[in-house]
N, CA, C and O atoms as a CHARMM CRD file, in Angstrom:
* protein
*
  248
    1    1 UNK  N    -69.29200 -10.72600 -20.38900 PROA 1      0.00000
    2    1 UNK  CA   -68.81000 -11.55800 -19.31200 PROA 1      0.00000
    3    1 UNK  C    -69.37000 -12.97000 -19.48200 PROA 1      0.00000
    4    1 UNK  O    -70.58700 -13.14600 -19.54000 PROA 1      0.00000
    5    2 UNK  N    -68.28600 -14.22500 -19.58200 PROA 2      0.00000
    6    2 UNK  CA   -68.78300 -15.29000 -19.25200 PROA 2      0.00000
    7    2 UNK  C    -70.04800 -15.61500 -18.15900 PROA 2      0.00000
    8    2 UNK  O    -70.04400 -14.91600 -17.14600 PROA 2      0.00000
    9    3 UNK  N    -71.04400 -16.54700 -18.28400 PROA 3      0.00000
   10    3 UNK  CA   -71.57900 -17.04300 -17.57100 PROA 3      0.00000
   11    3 UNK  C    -71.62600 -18.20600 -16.81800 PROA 3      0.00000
   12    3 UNK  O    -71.53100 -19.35500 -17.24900 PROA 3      0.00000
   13    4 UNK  N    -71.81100 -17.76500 -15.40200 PROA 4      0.00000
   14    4 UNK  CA   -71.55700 -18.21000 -14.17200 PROA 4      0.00000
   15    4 UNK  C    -72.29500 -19.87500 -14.23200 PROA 4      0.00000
   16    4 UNK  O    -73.09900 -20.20600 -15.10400 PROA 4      0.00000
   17    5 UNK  N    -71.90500 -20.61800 -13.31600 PROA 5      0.00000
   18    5 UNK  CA   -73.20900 -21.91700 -12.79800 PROA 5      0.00000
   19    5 UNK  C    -72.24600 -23.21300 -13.34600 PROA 5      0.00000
   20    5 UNK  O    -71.17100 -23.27800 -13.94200 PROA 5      0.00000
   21    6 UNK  N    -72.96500 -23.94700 -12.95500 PROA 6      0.00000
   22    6 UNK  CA   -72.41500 -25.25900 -13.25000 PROA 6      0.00000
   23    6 UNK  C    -72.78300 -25.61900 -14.63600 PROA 6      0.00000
   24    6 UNK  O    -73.90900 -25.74200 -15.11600 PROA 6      0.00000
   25    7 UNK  N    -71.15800 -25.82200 -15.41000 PROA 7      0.00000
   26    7 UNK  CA   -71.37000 -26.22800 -16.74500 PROA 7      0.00000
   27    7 UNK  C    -71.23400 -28.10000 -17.21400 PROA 7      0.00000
   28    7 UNK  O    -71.18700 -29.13900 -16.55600 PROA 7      0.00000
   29    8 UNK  N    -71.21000 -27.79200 -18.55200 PROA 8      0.00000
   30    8 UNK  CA   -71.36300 -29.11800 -18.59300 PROA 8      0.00000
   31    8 UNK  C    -70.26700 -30.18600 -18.99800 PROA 8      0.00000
   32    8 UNK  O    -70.36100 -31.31200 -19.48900 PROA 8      0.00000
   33    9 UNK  N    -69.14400 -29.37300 -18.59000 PROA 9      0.00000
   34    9 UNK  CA   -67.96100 -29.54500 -18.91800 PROA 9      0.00000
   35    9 UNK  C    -67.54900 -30.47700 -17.53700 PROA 9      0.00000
   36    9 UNK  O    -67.75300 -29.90100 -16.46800 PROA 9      0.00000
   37   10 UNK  N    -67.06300 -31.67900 -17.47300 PROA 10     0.00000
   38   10 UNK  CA   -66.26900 -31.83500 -16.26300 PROA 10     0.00000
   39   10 UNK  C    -64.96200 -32.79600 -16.68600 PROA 10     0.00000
   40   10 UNK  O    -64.85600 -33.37500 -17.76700 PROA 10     0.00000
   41   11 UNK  N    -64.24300 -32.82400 -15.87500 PROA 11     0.00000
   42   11 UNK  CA   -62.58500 -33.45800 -15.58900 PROA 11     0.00000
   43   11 UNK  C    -62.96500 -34.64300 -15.45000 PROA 11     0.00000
   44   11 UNK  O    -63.92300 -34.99200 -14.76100 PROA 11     0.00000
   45   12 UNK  N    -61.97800 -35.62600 -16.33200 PROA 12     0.00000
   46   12 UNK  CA   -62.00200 -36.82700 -16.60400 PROA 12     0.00000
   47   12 UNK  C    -60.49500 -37.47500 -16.16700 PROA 12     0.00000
   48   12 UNK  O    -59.51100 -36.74100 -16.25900 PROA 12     0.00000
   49   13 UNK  N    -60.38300 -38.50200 -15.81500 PROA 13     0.00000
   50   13 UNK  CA   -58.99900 -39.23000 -15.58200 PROA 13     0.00000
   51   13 UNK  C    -59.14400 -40.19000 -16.42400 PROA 13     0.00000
   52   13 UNK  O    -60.01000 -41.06300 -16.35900 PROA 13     0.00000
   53   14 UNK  N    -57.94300 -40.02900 -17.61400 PROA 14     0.00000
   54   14 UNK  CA   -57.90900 -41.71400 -18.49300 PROA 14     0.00000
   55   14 UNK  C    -56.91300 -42.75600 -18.00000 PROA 14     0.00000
   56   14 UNK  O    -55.82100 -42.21900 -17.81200 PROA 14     0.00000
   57   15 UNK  N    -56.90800 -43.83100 -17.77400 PROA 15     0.00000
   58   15 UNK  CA   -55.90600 -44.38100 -17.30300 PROA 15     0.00000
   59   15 UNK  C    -55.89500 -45.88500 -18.54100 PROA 15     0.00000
   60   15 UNK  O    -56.75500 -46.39500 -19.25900 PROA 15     0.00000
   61   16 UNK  N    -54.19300 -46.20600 -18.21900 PROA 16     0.00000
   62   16 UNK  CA   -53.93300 -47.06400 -19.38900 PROA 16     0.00000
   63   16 UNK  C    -54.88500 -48.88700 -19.03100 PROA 16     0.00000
   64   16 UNK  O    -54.83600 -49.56900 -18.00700 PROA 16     0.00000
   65   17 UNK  N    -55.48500 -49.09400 -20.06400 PROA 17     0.00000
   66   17 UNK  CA   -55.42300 -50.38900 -20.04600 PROA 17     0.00000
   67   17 UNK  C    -54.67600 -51.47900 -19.91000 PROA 17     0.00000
   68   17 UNK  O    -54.84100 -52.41400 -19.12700 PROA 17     0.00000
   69   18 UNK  N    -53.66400 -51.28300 -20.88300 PROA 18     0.00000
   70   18 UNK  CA   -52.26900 -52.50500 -21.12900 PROA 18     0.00000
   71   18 UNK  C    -51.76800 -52.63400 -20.18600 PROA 18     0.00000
   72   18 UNK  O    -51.42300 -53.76200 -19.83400 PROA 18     0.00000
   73   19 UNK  N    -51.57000 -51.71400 -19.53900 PROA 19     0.00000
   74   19 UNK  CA   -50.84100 -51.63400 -18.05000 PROA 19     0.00000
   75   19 UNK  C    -51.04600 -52.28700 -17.29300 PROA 19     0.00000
   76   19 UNK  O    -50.10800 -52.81900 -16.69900 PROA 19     0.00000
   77   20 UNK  N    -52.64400 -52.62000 -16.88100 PROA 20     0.00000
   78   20 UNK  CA   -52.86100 -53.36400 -15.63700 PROA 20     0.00000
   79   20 UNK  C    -52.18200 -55.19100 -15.88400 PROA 20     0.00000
   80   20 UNK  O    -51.71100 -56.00800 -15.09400 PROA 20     0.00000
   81   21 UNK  N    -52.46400 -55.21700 -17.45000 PROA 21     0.00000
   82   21 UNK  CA   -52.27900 -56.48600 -17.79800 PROA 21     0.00000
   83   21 UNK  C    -50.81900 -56.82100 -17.95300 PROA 21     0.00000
   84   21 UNK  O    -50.56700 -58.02000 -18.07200 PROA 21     0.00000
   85   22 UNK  N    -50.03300 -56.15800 -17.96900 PROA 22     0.00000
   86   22 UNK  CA   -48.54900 -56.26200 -18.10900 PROA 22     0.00000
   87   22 UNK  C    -47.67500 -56.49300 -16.59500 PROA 22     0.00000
   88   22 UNK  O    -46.45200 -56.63100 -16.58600 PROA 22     0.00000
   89   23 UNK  N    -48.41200 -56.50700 -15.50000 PROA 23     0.00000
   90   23 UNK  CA   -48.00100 -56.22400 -14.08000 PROA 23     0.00000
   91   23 UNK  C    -46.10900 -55.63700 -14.41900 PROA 23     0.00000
   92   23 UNK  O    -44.98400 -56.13400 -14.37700 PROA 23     0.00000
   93   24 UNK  N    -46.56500 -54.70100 -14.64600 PROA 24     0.00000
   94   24 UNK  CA   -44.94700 -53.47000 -14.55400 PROA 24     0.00000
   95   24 UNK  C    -46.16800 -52.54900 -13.12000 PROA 24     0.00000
   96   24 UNK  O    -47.35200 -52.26100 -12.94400 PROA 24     0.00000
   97   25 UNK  N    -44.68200 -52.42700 -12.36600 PROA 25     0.00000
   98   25 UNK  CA   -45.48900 -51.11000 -11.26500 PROA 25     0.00000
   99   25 UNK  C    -45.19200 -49.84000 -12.28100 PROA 25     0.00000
  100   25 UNK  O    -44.54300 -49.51700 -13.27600 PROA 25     0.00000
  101   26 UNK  N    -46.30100 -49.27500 -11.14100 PROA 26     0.00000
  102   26 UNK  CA   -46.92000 -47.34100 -11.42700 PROA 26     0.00000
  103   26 UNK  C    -48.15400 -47.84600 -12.18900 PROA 26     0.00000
  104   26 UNK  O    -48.87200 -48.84100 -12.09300 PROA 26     0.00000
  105   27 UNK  N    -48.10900 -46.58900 -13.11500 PROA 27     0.00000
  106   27 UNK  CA   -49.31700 -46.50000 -13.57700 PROA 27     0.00000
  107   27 UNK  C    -49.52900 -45.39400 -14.70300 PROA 27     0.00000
  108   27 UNK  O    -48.98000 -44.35800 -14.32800 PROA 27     0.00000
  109   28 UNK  N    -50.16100 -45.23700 -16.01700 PROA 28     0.00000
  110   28 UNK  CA   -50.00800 -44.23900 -16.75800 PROA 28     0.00000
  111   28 UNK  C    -51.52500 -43.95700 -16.90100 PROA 28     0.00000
  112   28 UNK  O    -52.36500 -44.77400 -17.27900 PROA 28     0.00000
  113   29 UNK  N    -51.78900 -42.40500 -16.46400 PROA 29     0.00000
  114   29 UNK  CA   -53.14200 -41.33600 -16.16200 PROA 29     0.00000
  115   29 UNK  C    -52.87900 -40.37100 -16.35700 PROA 29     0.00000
  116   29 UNK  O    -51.97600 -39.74000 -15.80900 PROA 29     0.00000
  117   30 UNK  N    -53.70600 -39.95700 -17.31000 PROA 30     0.00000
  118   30 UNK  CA   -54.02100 -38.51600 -18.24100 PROA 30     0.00000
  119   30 UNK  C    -55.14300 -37.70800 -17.35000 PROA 30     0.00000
  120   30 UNK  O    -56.02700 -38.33000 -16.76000 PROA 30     0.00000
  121   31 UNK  N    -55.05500 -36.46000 -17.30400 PROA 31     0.00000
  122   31 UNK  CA   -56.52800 -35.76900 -16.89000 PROA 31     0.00000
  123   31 UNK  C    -56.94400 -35.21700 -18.18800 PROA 31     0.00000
  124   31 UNK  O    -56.16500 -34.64700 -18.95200 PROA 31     0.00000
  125   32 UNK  N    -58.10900 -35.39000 -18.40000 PROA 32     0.00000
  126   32 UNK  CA   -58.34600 -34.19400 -19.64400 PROA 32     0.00000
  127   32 UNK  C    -60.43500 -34.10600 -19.05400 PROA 32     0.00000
  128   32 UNK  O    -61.02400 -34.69200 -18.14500 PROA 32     0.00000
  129   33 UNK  N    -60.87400 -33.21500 -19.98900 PROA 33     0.00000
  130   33 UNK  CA   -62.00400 -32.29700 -19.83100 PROA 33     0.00000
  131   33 UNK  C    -63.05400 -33.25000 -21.02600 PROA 33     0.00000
  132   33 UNK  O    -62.64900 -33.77100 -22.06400 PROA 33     0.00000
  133   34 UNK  N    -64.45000 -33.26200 -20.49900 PROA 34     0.00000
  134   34 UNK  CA   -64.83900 -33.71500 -21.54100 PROA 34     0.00000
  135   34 UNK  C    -66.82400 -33.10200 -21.22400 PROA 34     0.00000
  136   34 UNK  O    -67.32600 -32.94000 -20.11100 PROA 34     0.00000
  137   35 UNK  N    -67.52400 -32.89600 -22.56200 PROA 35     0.00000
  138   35 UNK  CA   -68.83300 -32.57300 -22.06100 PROA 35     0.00000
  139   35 UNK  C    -69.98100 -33.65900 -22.10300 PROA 35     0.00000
  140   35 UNK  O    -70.47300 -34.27800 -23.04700 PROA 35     0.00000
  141   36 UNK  N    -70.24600 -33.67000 -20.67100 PROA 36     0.00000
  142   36 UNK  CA   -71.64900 -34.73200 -20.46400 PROA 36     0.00000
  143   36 UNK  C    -72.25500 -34.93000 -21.38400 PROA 36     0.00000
  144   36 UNK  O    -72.29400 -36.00000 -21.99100 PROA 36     0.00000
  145   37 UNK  N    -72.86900 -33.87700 -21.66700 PROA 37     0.00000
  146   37 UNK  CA   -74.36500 -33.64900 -22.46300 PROA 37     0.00000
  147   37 UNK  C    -74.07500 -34.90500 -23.87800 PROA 37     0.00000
  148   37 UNK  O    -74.67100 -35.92300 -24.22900 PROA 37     0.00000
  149   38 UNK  N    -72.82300 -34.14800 -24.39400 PROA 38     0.00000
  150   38 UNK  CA   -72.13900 -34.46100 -26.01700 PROA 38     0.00000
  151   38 UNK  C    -71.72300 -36.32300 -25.65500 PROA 38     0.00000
  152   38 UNK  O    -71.82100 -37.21900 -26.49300 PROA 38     0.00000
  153   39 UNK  N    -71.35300 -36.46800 -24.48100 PROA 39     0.00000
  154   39 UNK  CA   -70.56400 -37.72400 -24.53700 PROA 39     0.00000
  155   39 UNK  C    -70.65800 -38.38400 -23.04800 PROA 39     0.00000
  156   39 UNK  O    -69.84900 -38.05900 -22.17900 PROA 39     0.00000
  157   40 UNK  N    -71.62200 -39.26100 -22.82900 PROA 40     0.00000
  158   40 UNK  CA   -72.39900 -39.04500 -21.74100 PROA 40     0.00000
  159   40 UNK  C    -71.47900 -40.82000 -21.35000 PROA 40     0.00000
  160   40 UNK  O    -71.21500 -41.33500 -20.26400 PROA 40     0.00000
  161   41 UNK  N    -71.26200 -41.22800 -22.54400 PROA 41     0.00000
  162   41 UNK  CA   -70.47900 -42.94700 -22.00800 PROA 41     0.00000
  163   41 UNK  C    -69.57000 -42.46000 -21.70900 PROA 41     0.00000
  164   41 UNK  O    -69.32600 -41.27300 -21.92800 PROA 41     0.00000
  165   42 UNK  N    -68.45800 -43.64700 -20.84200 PROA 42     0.00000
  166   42 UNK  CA   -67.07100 -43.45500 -21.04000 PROA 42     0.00000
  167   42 UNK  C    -65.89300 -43.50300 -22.22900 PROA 42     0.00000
  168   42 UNK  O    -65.70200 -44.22900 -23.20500 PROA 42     0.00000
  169   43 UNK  N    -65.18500 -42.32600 -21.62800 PROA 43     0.00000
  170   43 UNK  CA   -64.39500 -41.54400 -23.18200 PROA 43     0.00000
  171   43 UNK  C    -62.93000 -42.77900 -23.09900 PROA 43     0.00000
  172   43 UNK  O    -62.19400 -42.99500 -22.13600 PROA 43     0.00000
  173   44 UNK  N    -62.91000 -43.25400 -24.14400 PROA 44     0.00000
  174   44 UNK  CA   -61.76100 -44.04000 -24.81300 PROA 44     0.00000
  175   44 UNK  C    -60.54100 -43.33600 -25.60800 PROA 44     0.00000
  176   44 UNK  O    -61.00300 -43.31900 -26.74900 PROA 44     0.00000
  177   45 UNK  N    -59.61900 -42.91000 -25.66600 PROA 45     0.00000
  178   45 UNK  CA   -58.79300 -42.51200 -26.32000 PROA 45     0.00000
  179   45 UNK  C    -56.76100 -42.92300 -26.54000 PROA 45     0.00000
  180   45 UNK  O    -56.10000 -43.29000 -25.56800 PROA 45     0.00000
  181   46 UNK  N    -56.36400 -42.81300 -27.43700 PROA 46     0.00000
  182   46 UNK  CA   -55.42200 -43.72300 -27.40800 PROA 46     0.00000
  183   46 UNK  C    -54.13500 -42.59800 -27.09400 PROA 46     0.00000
  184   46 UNK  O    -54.19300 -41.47100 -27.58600 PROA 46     0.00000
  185   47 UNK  N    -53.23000 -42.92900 -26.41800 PROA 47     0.00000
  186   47 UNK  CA   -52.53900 -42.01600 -25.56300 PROA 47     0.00000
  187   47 UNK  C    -50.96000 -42.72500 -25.68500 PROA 47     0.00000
  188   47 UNK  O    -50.82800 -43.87600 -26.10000 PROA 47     0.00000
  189   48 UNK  N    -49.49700 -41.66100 -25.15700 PROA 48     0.00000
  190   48 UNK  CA   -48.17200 -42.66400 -25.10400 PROA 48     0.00000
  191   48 UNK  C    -48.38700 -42.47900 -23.52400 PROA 48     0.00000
  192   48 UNK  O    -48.79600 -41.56700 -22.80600 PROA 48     0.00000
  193   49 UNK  N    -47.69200 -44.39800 -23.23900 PROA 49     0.00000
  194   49 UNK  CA   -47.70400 -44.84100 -22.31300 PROA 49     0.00000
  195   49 UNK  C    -45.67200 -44.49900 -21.70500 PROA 49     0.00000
  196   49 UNK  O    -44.84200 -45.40800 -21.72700 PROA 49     0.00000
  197   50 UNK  N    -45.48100 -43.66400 -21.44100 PROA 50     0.00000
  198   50 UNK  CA   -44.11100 -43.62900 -21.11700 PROA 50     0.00000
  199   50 UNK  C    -43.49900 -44.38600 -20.44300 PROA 50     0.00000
  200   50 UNK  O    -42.27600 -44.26000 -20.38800 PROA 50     0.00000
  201   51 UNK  N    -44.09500 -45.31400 -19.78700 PROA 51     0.00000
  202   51 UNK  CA   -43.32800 -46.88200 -19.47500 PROA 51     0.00000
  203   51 UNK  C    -43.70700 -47.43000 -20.08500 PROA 51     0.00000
  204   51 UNK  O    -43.56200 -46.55800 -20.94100 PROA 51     0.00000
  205   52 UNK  N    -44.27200 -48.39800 -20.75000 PROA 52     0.00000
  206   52 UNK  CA   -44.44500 -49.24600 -21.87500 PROA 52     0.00000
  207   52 UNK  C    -43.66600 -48.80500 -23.12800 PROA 52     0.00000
  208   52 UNK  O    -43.17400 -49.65000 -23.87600 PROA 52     0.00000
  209   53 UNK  N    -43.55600 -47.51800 -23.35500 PROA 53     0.00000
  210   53 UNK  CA   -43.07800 -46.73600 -24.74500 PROA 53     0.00000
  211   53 UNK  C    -44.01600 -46.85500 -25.60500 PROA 53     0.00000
  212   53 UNK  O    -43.46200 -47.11000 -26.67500 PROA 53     0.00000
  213   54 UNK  N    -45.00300 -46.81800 -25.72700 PROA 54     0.00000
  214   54 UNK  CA   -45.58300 -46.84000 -26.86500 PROA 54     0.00000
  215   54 UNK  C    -47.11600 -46.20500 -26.41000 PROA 54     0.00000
  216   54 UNK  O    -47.41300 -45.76800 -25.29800 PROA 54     0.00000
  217   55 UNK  N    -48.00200 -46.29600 -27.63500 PROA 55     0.00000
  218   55 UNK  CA   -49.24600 -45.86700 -27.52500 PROA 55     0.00000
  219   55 UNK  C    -50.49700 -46.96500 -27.54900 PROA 55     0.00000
  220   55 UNK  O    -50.88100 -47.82300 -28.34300 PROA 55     0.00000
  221   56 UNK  N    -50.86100 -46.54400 -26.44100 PROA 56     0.00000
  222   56 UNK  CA   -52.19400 -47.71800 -26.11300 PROA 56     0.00000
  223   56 UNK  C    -53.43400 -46.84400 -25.36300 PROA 56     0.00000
  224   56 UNK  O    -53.81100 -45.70900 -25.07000 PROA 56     0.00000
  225   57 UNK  N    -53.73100 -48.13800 -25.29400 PROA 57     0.00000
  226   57 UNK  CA   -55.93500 -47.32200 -25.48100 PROA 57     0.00000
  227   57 UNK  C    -56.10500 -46.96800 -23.55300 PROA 57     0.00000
  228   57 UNK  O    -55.89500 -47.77400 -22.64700 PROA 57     0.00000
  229   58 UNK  N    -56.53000 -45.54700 -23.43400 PROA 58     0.00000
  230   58 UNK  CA   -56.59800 -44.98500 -22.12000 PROA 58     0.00000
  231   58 UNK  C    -57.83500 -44.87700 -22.19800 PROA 58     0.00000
  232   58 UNK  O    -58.29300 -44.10800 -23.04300 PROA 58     0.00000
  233   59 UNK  N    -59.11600 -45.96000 -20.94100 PROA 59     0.00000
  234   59 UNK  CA   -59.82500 -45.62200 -20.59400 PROA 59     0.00000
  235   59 UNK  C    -60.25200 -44.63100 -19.32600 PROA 59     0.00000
  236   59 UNK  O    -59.44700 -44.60500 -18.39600 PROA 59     0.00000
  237   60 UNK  N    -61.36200 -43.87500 -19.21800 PROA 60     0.00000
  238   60 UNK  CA   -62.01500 -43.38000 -18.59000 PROA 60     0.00000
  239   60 UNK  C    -62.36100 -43.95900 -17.33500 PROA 60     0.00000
  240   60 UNK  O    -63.32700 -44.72100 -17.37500 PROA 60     0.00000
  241   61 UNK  N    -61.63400 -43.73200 -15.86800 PROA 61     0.00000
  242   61 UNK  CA   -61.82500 -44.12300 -14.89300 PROA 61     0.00000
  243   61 UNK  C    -63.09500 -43.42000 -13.69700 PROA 61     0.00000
  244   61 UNK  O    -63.24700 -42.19800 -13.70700 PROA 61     0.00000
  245   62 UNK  N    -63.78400 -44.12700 -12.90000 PROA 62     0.00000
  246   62 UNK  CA   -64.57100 -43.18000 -11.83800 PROA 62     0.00000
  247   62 UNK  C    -63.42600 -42.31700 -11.09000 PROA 62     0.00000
  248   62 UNK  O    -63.73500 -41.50200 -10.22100 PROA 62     0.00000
């Protein structure tokens, strides 16, 4: 059986950079999972922006 307790795994929201700078409304935000311990800064990763069309850099929001 798995073990119970608080792991060190938690839920992250990436949201697009380019976006804010482009003033188009909405907004493009990913959820994904990431571990403290391993990666304790904020996670950067490059993602498709389905309004913009293309792929740009999704930071890690509070």
């Amino acid at each position: 059986m798995a073990k119970k307790g608080k792991g060190n795994r938690v839920q992250v929201i990436l949201e697009c950079t380019e976006h804010k700078e482009s003033g188009m409304p909405g907004t493009s935000r990913y959820i994904t999972t990431k571990n403290k311990k391993n990666t304790p800064s904020r996670m950067e990763m490059k993602k498709f922006n389905p309004i913009l069309k293309k792929v740009t850099l999704h930071r890690e929001i509070k």
